[in-house]
N, C-alpha and C positions, 0 to 999 in steps of 0.2 A: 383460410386457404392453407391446405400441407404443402412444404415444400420439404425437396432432398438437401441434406447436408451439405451431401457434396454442390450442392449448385451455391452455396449460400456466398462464397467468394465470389464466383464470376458476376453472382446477380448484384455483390455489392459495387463489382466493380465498373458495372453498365451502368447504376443508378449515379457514381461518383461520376462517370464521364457525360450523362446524361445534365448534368449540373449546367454547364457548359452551352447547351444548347437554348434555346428562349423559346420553353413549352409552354402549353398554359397554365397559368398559376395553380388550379385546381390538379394540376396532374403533377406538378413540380411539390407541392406539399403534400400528395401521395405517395410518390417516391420519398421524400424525405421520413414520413412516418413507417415506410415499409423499411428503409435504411433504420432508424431507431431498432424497431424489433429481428432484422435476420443482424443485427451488426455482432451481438451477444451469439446469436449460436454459430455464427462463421468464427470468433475467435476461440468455442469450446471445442469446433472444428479441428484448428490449426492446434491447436495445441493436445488435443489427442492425436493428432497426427505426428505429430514431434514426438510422443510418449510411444506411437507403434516404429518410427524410424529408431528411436533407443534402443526398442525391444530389440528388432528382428534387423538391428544395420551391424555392419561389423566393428568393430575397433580395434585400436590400436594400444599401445602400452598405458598410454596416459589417458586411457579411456572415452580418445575421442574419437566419432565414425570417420569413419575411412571412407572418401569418397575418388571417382575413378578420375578423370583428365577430364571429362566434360561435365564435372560437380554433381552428378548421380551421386548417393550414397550406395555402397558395395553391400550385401545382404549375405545375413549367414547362411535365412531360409527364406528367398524369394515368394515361394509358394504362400507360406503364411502369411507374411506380410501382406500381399495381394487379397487374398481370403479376410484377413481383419479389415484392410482401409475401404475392400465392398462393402462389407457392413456398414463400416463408419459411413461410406457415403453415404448408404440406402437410409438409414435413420432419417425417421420424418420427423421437421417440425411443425407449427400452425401459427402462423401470425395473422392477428383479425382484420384483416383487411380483404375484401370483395377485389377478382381479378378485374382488370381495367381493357378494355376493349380498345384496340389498335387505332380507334377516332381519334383518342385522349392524345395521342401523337400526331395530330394532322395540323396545320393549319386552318385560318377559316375558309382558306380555298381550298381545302384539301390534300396537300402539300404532307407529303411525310416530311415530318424535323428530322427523324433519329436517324441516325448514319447504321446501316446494316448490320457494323460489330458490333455497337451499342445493344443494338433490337436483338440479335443475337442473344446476349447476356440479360436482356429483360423477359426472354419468354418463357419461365415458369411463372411471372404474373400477368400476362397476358390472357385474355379468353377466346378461345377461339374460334372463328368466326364460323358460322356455319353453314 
């Protein structure tokens, strides 16, 4: 399954609160192995991100970024910055795992578990219904 970069945080963070919930076992150690493999490129994520905020954020004498009153970092050149973290986002990964179809969330009466923010942040491995 490809997934975007950029999603690899929100998806870890649907799978972390998904924890929480009492899915069934078969879908709770799918999440968990989908958690192993995006956990690595959500952190080569973050941290190229940190390396384009370096680049293109501004500083100050002691070279650290300058950010405004509601913790933004201030930008030399907005433009490109925007222009690289698209990229970054758009960067596909693959982790072998088969998309999981919205049942795997149900109860045996059919009952959704997942709370809609959750489901939110799970649906780049979701398949979609047709």
């Amino acid at each position: 399954m490809k997934l975007k970069a950029g999603d690899a945080q929100t998806i870890l963070n649907a799978i972390f609160a998904a924890r929480e919930l009492k899915l069934p076992v078969k879908t709770a150690y799918w999440l968990a192995r989908s958690a192993k493999q995006i956990g690595p490129e959500a952190e080569a994520f973050e941290m190229t991100r940190l390396g384009l905020l370096e680049r293109y954020g501004k500083k100050d004498k002691k070279k650290q970024l300058i950010t405004g009153e509601n913790g933004e970092v201030e930008f030399k050149d907005r433009d490109a910055f925007n222009v690289a973290f698209k990229e970054l986002s758009d960067q596909e990964f693959e982790i072998k795992m088969d998309a999981l179809t919205l049942d795997k969330f149900e109860d045996p009466e059919g009952t959704m578990l997942v709370e809609t923010g959750v489901m939110v942040g799970l649906l780049p491995l979701i398949e979609e219904p047709e």
